[in-house]
C-alpha positions in Angstrom: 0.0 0.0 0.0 2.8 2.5 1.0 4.3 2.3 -2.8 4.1 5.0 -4.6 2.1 7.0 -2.5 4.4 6.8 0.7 7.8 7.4 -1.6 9.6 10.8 -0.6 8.2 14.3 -2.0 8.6 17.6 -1.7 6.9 21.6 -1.9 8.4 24.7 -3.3 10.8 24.7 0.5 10.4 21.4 1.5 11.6 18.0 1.0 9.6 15.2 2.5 11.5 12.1 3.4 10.2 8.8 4.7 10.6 8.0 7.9 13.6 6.3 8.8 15.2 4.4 12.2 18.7 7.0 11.6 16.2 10.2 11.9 15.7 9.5 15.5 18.2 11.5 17.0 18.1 14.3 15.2 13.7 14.7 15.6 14.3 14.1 19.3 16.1 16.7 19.3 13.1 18.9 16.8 10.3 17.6 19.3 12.1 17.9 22.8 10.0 21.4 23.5 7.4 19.7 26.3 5.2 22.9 24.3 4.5 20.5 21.2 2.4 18.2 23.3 0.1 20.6 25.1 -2.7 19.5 23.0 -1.7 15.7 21.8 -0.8 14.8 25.7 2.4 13.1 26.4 6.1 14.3 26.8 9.2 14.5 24.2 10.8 11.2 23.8 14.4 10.0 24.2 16.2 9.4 21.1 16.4 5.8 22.4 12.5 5.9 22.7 12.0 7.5 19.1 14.4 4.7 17.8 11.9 2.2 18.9 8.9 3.9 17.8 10.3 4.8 14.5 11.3 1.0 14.0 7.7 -0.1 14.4 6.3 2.4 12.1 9.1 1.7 9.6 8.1 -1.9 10.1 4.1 -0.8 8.9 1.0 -1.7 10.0 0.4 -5.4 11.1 -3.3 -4.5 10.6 -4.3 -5.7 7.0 -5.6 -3.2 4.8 -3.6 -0.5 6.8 -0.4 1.4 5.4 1.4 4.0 7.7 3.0 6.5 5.3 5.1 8.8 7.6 7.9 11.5 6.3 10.7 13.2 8.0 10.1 17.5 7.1 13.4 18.8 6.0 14.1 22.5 5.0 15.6 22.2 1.5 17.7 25.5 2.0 19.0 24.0 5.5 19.2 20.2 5.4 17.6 20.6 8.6 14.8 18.4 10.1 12.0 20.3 11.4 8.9 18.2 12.0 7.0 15.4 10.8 4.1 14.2 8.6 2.1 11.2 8.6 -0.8 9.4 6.9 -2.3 6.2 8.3 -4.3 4.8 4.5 -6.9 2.1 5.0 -8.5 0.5 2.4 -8.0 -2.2 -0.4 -4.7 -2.2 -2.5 -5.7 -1.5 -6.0 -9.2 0.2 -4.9 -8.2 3.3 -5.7 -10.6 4.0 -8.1 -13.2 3.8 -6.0 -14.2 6.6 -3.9 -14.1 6.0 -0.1 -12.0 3.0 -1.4 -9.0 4.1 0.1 -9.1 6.6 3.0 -6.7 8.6 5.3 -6.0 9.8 8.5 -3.3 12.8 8.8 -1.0 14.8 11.1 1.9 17.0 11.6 3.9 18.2 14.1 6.9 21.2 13.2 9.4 21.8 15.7 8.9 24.8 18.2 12.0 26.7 16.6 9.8 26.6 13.4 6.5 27.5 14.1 4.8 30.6 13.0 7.0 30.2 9.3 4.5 28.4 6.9 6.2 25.3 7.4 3.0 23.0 8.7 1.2 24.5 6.4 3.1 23.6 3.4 3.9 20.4 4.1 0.4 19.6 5.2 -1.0 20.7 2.0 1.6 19.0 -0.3 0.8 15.5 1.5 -3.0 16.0 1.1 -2.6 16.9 -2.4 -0.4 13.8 -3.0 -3.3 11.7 -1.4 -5.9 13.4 -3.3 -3.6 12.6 -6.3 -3.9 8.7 -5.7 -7.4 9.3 -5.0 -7.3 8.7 -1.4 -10.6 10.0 -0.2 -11.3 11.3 2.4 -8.6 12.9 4.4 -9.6 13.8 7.7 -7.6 15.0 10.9 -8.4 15.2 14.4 -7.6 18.6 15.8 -8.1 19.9 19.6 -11.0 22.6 19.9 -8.6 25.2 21.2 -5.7 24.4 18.9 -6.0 27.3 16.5 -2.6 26.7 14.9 -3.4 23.3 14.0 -7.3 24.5 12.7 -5.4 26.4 10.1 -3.0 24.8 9.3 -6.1 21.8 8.1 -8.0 25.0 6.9 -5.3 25.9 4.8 -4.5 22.5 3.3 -8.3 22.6 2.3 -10.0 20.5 5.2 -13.1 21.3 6.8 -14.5 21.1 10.2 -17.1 18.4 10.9 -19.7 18.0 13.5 -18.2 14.7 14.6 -15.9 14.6 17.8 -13.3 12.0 18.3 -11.2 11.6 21.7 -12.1 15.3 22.5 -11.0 16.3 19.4 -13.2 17.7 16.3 -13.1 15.9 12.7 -11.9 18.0 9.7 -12.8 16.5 6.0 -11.4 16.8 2.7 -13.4 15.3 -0.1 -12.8 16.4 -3.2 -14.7 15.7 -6.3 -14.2 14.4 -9.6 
């Protein structure tokens, strides 16, 4: 399922990389502001800790059906890492023809240092346009209430807030048609 969809892409700034074991350090460092979790809940991982995460997602979904595309951000002027992006794709292989077929769930996260530069907001609409592009429909995101950031950041990337609540979180759609 990850094929062609999950390979690496990039934005007019941006160079989206998938996900790999070796990027561990280096996003520990990116997402060690305790900030970046204020509305997803947690605490920043040890690079130790992001090694093993990023091994099982690297290793895909053992859920049939399921593909976990997820890409490393990198400023293209910097070589720099600054965040990530991620698609979890159900649906049958070859379906994609079909719409609801294939569907997604997205999210990003851009380093604290970052914030406030476009960055999210490119990167989140280059990855919805490359789903859209493989005719993965829809594309929804779960996004905190009071997480204005992240509202237009999905806003931006032409999603839509829904009347459907998940976790404590409300639903924003794309659809596109045609």
């Amino acid at each position: 399922m990850a094929g062609e969809v999950g390979g690496g892409f990039s934005t007019r700034r941006l160079e989206m990389i998938p996900l790999r074991v070796e990027h561990a350090a280096e996003m520990a460092e990116v997402l060690a502001d305790p900030a970046l979790h204020r509305f997803i809940g947690g605490e920043p991982a040890t690079p130790e800790a992001l090694r093993a995460r990023y091994a099982r997602l690297a290793a895909g979904s053992p859920e049939p059906g399921v593909g976990w595309l997820n890409w490393v951000i990198r400023l293209r002027d910097d070589r720099r890492l600054v965040g990530t992006v991620q698609a979890t794709v159900q649906g049958a292989e070859g379906a994609e023809g079909a719409e609801g077929a294939r569907s997604a769930e997205v999210a990003w996260v851009v380093g604290t240092p970052w914030q406030g530069r476009g960055i999210a907001t490119e990167a989140a609409c280059g990855l919805v346009r490359r789903l859209a592009a493989h005719r993965i429909r829809p594309v929804v995101a779960h996004i905190h209430p009071d997480h204005a950031a992240s509202a237009a950041v999905a806003a931006a990337a032409g999603l839509a807030p829904t009347a459907e609540w998940h976790d404590g979180e409300v639903r924003w759609r794309f659809a596109p048609t045609g």
